[in-house]
ZAMARGU-4260 file (C-alpha; in steps of 0.2 Angstrom, whole numbers, plus 5000, padded with zeros to 4 digits):
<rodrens>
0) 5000/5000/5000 | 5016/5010/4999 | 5017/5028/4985 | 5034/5026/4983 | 5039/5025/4965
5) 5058/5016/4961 | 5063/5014/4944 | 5062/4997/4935 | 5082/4998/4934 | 5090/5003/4951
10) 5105/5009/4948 | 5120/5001/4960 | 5123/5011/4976 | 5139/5013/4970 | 5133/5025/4955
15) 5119/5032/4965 | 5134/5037/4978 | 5144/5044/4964 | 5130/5053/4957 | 5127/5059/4974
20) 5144/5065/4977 | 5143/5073/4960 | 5128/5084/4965 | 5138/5091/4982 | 5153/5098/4971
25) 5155/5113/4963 | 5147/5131/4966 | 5129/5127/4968 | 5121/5109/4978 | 5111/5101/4962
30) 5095/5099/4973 | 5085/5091/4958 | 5099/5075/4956 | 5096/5072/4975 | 5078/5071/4973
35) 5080/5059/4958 | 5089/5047/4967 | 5084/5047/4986 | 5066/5051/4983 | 5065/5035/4972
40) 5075/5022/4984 | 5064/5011/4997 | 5075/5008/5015 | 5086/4995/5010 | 5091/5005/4994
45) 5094/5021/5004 | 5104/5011/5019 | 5114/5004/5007 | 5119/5020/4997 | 5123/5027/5015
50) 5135/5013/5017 | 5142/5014/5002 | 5146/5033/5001 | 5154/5031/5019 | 5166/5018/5011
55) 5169/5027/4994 | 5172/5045/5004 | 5174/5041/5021 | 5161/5055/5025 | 5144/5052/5032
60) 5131/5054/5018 | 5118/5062/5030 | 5133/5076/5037 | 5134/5080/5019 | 5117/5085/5017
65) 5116/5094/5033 | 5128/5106/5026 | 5124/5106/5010 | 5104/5111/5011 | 5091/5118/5022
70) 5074/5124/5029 | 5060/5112/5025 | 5068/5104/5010 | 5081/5098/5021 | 5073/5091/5037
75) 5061/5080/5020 | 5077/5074/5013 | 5086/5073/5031 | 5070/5060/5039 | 5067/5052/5022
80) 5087/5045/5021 | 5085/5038/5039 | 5083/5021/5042 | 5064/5019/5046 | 5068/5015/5065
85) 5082/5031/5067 | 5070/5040/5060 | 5057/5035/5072 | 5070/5038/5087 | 5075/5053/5081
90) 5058/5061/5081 | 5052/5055/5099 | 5069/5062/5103 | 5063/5078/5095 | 5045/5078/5105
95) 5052/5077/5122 | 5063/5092/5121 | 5056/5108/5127 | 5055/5118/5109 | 5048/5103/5100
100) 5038/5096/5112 | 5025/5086/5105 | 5017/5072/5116 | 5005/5067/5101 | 5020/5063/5090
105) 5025/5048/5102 | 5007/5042/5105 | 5006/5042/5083 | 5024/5032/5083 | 5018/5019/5097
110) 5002/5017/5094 | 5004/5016/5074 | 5022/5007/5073 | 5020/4986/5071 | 5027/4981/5087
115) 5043/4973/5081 | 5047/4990/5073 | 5042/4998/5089 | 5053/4989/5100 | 5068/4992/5085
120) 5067/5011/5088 | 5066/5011/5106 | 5084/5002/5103 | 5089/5015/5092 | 5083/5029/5104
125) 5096/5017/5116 | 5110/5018/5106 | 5110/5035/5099 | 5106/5043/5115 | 5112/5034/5129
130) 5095/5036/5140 | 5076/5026/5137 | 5064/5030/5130 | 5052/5025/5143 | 5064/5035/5155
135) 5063/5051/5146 | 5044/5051/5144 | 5041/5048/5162 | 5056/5062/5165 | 5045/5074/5152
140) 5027/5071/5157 | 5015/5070/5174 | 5000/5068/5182 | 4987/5061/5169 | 4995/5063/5153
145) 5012/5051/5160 | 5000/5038/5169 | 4992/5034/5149 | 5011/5036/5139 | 5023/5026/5151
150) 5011/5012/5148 | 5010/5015/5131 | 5029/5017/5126 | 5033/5003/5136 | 5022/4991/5128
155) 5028/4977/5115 | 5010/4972/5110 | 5007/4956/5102 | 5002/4963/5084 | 4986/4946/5082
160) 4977/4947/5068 | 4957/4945/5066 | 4959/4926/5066 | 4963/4925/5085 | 4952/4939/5093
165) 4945/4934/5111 | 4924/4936/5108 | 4921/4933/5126 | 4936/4945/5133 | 4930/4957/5119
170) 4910/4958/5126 | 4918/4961/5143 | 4931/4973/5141 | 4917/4981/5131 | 4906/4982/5145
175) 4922/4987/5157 | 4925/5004/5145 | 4909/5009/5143 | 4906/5008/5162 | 4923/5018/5166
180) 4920/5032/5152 | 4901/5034/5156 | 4909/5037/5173 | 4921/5049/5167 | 4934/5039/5174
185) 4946/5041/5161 | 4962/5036/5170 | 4955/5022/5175 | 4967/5007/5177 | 4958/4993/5170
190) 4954/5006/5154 | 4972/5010/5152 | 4978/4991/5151 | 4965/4988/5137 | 4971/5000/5126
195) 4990/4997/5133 | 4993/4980/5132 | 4978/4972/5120 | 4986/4967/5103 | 4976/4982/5089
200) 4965/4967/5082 | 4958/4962/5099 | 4955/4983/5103 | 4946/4984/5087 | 4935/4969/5091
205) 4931/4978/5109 | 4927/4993/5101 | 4917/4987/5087 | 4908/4977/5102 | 4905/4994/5111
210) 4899/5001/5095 | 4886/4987/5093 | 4881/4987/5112 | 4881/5004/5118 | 4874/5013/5100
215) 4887/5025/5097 | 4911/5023/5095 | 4919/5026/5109 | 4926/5042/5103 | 4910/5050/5104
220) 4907/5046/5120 | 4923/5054/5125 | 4918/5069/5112 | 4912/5081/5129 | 4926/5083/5137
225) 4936/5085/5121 | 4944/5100/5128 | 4954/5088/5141 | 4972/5087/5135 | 4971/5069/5143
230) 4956/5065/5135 | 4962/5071/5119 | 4976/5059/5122 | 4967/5044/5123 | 4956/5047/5107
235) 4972/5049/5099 | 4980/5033/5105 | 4963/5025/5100 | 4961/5032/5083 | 4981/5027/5080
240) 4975/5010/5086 | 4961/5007/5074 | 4961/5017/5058 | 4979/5027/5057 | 4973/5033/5039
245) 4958/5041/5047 | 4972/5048/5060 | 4986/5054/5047 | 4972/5061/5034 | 4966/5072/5050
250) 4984/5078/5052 | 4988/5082/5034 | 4971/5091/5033 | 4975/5102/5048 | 4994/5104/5042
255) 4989/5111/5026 | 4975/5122/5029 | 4982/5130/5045 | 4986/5149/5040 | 5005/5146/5038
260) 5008/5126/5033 | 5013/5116/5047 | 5028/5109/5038 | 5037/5098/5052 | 5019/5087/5053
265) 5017/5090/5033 | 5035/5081/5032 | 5034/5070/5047 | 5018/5062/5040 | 5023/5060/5022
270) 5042/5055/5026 | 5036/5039/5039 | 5020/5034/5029 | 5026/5034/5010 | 5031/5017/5011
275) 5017/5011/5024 | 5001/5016/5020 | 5001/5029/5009 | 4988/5025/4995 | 4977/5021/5010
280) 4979/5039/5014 | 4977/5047/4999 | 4960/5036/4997 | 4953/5043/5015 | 4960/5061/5010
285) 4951/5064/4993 | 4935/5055/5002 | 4936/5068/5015 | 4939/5084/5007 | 4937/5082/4989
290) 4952/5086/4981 | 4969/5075/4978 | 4981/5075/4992 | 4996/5080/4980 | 4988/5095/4974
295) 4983/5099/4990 | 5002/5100/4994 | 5007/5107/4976 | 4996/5122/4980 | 5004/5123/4997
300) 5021/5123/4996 | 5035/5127/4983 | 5051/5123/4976 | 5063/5108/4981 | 5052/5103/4995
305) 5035/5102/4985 | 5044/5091/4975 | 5053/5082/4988 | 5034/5079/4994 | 5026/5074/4978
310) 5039/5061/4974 | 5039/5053/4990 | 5020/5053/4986 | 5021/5045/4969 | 5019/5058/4958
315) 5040/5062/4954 | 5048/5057/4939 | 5060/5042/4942
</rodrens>
């Protein structure tokens, strides 16, 4: 369900490297060359080429293009050429720290990631920073909003599919939800280690079961005291949990047509998701607002970062 688009032919890292090295030298950084050949290589591709260049140059090919670009069109090309788990590290790094703090940011990566790849960047975040990420989320949060993310960044959820869903454990943690949020308990032990520890497809039986029982999803009943960070918290987790397109579509939609684009949640969203679930994305976007989602981003952003952002969608030239 990915956008990416690779050429039929991929080139060898080694020429992809050369070409690369190519576009650094001389007077002006030829931005368009690095487009054309990051923008087009899955994970693997890009990981190697990194390998490569470091062996062929002994420089580090994301150092390189730290100093040879910038604004938004750098922090794109910059997340895009991380490995898929650095990347995730580096951006719960990022929403910890007190200029870009951004709790949502590490409910979307926990609550969206496959668990396996979850666990992967927690190592990363180990390795590169010499701290957990479990410790630095209880450092950086209190009261409510720590008692729901401990929990949730420390989880290594068994990912289950629809085959092995509970029914009975489904009908009475249904029950046990509706009880707690009808009495506005939302920090609620019991309702915490449902959506903590429950693999996704068990949650999205439960919640399909409350839906069915009680007449209405359990983001509505939650919908009054919407203003409540927490609260907006645990419909976050819970919509990352069951329908991430619905999730990201949300995010893009409010990225864009906020007066002054929200570029980091513009390039977090397309960097992570072009190689996920993309098309899904797209689909829900159009659905919900009528227009395509690249020319939505075409019309709201220029230059070497619009097409950065439409190649990653698809809709470069290989």
């Amino acid at each position: 369900m990915a956008s990416l688009r690779t050429p039929a032919t991929i080139p060898l890292p080694e020429e992809d490297s050369e070409q690369l090295h190519k576009a650094f030298k001389g007077w002006g950084t030829n931005e368009g060359m690095i487009i054309s050949i990051l923008a087009h290589r899955n994970a693997t591709q890009r990981s190697f080429i990194r390998a490569v260049y470091a062996a062929n140059y002994n420089k580090d090919l994301l150092k390189e293009l730290d100093k040879e670009l910038s604004g938004d069109f750098e922090r794109a090309v910059m997340l895009w050429t991380l490995d898929p788990t650095e990347r995730d590290a580096y951006l719960a790094k990022e929403s910890t720290q007190m200029f870009t703090k951004n709790i949502w940011v590490l409910v979307e990566i926990a609550c969206t990631r496959p668990a396996l790849e979850f666990f992967k960047a927690k190592q990363a975040y180990q390795a590169r920073y010499r701290t957990s990420l479990e410790e630095d989320v209880s450092y950086h949060t209190s009261g409510d909003v720590r008692k729901l993310l401990v929990p949730l960044v420390s989880s290594f959820r068994y990912d289950g599919n629809a085959d092995e869903v509970n029914v009975k454990v489904a009908r009475s943690e249904a029950k046990t939800l509706h009880k707690k949020i009808s009495e506005k308990a939302y920090t609620d032990e019991d309702l915490i280690r449902i959506l903590t520890t429950r693999s996704k497809a068990q949650i999205n039986a439960t919640l399909n079961r409350f839906k069915d029982k009680f007449g209405s999803s359990i983001t509505k009943f939650l919908k009054e005291d919407s203003n409540d960070e927490y609260v907006q918290l645990l419909k976050t987790a819970i919509k990352c949990l069951t329908c991430p397109e619905k999730y990201f579509e949300k995010v893009l939609r409010r990225a864009i047509v906020k007066v002054g684009t929200d570029e980091w949640a513009l390039t977090r969203v397309v960097t992570t998701r072009a190689e996920v679930d993309m098309e899904r994305i797209k689909e829900e976007y159009l659905r919900r607002n009528s227009v395509p989602l690249d020319r939505a981003i075409a019309n709201d952003t220029s230059g070497d970062y619009k097409d950065m952002l439409l190649a990653l969608l698809g809709h470069g030239h290989a």
